[in-house]
C-alpha positions in Angstrom: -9.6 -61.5 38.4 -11.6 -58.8 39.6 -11.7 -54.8 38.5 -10.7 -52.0 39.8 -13.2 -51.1 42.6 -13.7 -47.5 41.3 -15.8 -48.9 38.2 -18.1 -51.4 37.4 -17.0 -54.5 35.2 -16.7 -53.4 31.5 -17.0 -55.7 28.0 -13.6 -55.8 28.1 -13.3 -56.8 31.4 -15.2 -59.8 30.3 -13.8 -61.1 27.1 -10.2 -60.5 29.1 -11.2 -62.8 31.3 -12.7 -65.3 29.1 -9.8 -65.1 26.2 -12.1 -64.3 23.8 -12.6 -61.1 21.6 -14.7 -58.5 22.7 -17.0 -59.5 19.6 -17.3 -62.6 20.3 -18.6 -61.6 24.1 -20.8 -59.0 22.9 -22.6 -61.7 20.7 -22.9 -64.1 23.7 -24.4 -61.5 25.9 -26.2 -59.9 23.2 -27.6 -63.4 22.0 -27.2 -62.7 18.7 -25.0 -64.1 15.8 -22.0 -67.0 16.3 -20.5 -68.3 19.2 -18.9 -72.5 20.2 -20.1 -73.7 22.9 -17.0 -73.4 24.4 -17.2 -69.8 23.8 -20.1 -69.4 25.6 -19.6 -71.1 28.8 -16.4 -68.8 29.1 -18.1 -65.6 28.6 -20.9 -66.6 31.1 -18.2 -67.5 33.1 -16.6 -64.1 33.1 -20.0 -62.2 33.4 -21.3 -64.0 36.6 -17.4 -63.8 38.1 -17.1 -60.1 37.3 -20.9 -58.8 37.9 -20.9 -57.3 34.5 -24.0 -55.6 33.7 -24.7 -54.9 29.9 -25.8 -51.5 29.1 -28.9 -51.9 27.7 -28.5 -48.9 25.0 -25.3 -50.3 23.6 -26.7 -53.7 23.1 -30.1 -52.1 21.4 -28.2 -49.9 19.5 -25.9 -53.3 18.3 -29.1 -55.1 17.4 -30.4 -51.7 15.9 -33.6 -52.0 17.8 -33.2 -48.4 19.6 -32.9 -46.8 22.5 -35.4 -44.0 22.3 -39.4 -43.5 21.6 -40.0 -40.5 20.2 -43.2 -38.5 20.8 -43.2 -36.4 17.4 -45.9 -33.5 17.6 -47.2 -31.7 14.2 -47.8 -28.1 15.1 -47.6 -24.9 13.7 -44.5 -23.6 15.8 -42.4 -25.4 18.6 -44.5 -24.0 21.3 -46.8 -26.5 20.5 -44.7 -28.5 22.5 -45.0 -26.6 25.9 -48.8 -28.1 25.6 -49.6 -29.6 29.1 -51.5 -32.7 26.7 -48.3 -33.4 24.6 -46.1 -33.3 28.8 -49.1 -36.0 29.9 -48.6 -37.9 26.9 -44.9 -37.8 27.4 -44.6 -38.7 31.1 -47.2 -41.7 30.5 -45.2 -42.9 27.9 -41.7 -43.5 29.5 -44.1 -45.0 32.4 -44.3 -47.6 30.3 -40.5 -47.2 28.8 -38.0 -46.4 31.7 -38.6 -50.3 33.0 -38.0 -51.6 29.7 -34.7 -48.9 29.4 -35.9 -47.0 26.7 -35.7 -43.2 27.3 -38.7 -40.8 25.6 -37.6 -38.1 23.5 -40.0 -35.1 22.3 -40.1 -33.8 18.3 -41.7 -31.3 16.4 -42.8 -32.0 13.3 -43.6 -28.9 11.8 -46.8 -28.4 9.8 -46.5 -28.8 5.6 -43.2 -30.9 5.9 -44.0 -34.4 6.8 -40.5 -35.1 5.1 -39.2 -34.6 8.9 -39.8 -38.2 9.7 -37.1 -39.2 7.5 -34.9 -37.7 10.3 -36.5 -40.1 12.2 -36.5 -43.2 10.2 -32.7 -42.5 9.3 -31.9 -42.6 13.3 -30.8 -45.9 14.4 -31.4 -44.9 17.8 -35.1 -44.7 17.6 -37.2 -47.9 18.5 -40.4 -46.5 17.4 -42.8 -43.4 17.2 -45.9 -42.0 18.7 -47.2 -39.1 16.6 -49.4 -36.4 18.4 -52.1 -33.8 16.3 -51.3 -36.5 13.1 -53.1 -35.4 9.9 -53.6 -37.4 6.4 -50.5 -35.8 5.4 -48.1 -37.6 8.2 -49.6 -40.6 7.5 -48.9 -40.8 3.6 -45.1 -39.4 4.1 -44.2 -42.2 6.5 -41.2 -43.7 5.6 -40.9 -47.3 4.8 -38.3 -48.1 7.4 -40.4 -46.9 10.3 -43.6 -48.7 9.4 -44.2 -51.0 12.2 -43.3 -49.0 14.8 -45.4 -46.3 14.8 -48.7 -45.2 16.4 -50.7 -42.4 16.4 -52.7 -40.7 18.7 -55.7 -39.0 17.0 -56.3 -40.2 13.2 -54.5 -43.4 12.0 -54.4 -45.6 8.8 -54.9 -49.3 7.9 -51.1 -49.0 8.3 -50.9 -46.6 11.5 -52.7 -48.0 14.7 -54.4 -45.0 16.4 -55.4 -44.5 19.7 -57.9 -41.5 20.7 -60.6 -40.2 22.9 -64.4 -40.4 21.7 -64.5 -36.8 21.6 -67.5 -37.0 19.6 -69.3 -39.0 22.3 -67.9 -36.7 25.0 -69.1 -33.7 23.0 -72.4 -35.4 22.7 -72.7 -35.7 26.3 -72.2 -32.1 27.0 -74.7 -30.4 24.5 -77.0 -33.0 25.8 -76.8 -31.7 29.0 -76.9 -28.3 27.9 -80.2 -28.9 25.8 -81.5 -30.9 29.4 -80.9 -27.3 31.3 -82.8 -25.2 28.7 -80.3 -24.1 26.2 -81.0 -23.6 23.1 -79.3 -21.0 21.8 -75.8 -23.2 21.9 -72.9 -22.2 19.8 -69.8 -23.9 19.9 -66.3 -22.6 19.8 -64.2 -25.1 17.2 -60.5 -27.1 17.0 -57.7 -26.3 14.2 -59.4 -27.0 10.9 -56.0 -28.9 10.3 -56.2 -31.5 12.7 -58.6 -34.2 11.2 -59.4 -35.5 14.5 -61.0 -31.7 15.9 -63.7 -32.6 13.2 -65.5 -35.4 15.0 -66.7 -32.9 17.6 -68.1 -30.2 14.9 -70.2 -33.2 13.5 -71.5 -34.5 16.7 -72.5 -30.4 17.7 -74.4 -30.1 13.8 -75.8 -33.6 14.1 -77.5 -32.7 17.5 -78.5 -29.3 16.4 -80.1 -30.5 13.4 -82.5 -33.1 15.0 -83.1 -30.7 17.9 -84.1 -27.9 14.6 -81.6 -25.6 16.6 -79.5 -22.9 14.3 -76.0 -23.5 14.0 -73.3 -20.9 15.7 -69.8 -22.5 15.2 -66.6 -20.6 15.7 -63.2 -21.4 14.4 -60.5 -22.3 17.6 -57.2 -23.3 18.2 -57.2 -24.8 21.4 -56.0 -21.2 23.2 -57.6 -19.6 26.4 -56.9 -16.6 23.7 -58.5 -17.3 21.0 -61.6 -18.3 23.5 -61.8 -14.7 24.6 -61.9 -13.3 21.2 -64.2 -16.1 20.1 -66.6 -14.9 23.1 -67.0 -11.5 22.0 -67.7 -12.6 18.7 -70.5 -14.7 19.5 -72.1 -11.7 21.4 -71.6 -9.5 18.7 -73.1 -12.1 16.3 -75.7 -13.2 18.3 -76.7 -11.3 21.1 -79.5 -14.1 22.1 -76.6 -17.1 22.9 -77.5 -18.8 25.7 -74.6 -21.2 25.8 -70.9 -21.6 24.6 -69.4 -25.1 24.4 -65.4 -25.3 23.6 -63.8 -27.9 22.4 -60.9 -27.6 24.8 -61.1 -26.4 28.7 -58.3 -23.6 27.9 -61.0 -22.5 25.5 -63.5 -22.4 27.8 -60.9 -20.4 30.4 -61.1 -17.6 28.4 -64.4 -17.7 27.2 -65.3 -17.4 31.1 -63.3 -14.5 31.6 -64.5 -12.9 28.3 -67.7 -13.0 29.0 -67.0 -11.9 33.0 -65.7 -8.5 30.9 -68.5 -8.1 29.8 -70.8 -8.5 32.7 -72.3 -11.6 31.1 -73.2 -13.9 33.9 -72.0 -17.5 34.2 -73.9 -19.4 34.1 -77.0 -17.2 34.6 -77.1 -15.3 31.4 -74.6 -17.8 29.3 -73.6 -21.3 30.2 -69.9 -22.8 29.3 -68.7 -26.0 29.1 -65.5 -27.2 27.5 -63.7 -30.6 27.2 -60.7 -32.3 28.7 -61.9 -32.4 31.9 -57.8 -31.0 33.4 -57.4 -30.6 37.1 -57.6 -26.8 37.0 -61.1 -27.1 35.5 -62.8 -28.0 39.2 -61.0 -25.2 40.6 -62.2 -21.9 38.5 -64.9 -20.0 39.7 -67.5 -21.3 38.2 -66.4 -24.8 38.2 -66.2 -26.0 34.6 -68.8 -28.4 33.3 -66.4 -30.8 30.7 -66.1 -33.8 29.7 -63.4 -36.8 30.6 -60.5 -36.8 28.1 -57.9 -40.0 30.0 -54.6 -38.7 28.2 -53.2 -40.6 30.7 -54.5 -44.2 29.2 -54.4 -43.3 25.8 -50.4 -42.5 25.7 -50.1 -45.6 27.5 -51.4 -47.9 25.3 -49.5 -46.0 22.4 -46.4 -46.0 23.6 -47.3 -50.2 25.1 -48.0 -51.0 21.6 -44.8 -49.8 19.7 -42.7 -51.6 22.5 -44.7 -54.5 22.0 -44.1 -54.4 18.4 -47.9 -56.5 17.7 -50.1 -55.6 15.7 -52.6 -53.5 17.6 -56.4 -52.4 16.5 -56.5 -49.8 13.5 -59.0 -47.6 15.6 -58.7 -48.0 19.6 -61.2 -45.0 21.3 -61.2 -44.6 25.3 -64.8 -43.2 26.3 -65.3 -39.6 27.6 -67.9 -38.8 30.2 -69.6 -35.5 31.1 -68.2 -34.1 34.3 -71.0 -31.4 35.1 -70.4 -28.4 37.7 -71.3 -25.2 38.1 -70.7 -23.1 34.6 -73.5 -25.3 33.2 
């Protein structure tokens, strides 16, 4: 028997040929459930006859193991998800899914309604999540059903694996380097207050400040080249004496470089800036930023590795972050 030669070989196709019902083929090729012997060495029969190739969604979604990872990001708005972080985490992960045929899907998870992952949990196409800019919240509304198969990148819980940069090491490493250069006057443009994981950096800057007896000049941040330029101005208003500006993010930095260029503040003569993420645009501005390493790459990796893996993983796993120094500082 053989089928038409305008398609490929369908379930049907198979349990026709081995006089069987399609269920009984679906659980032989699926592996799962009952099946006689006799049964079974028909329908493989019929699948190496025909060529049939299973498609790998229908069979997952018949086992109700999924078809999709879904990268769910908390944010303020939806443009949080036209973030060039949340498209590297998204291409690394279905790196690691497309060979195992699992697509990647991307989700916003609104801030103050953590009741969105019931959507989630209630989708039997979903094999797992990786949740992006998690907070305490997230992780106390997760439901039962998807516990297990869920990581996060940033803060986790004993229940929720997390993977995450040492941004506080990183962030260490830069106002190291700007102290070794001759700054003193450092103040340092912040995170969201929302996102737990933003903190680790503040406390690094005031721990460092404090043994070095420096004042403290921090500035709330959102991550925005925007909210870098106003932040700029403020510090000059504020403290007309600042010697250096560290941001938390290289967008940041962006515009506090083009700020202070307003302004005719030199960079790095009169005011050094550094930032951190260390993204390919950031050796390319004039001046060159000074950074530090931020492998979003690796990270979304080994997040998206360890849902399809389905083992228990580390509760903490950090990936280092090294100062990249060039020419702003």
């Amino acid at each position: 028997m053989t089928t038409a030669a305008h398609r490929p070989a369908t379930l049907e196709d198979v349990a026709r040929l081995a006089g069987v019902s399609r269920s009984t083929a679906s659980r032989v090729i699926a592996g799962t459930g009952f099946a006689s012997p006799y049964a079974r060495e028909r329908v493989t029969t019929a699948v190496e006859r025909l060529g049939y190739i299973p498609n790998p969604a229908a069979r997952a979604l018949v086992r109700g193991v999924g078809v999709r990872l879904v990268v769910a990001v908390a944010g303020a708005s939806a443009a949080v998800l036209d973030c060039p972080y949340v498209h590297q985490v998204v291409g690394s992960a279905a790196r690691v899914c497309t060979p195992a045929g699992v697509g990647v899907a991307l989700h916003w998870l609104p801030l103050g309604q953590p009741g969105e992952l019931d959507q989630l949990a209630r989708d039997r196409s979903v094999c797992g999540v990786v949740l992006v800019n998690t907070t305490n919240e997230l992780l106390d509304a997760i439901p039962r059903s998807l516990q297990g198969r869920v990581v996060s990148i940033g803060v986790g819980s004993s229940a929720v694996p997390s993977f995450d940069v040492d941004n506080a090491a990183g962030a260490g490493e830069v106002l190291r380097h700007l102290y070794a250069t001759g700054r003193r006057r450092i103040a340092m443009v912040t995170g969201p207050q929302w996102l737990p994981c933003s903190r680790r950096p503040v406390d690094a800057y005031r721990g460092l400040m404090r043994q070095a007896g420096l004042p403290e000049r921090i500035l709330p941040g959102d991550f925005s080249a925007a909210r870098g330029r106003s932040a700029a101005g403020e510090a000059l208003r504020r403290w007309p004496d600042v010697d250096a500006i560290y941001a938390i993010s290289d967008e940041t930095a962006f515009g506090v470089i083009a700020a202070l260029r307003d302004e005719g503040v030199r960079v790095p003569g009169d005011v050094a800036v550094a930032g951190f993420d260390d993204i390919p645009l950031a050796a390319m501005t004039a001046p060159a930023l000074t950074t530090a390493s931020h492998p979003v790459g690796r990270i979304a990796t080994a997040a998206a590795t360890a849902v399809l893996d389905g083992r228990p993983a580390a509760p903490v796993t950090l990936f280092p972050s090294a100062l990249v120094a060039r020419a702003s500082a």
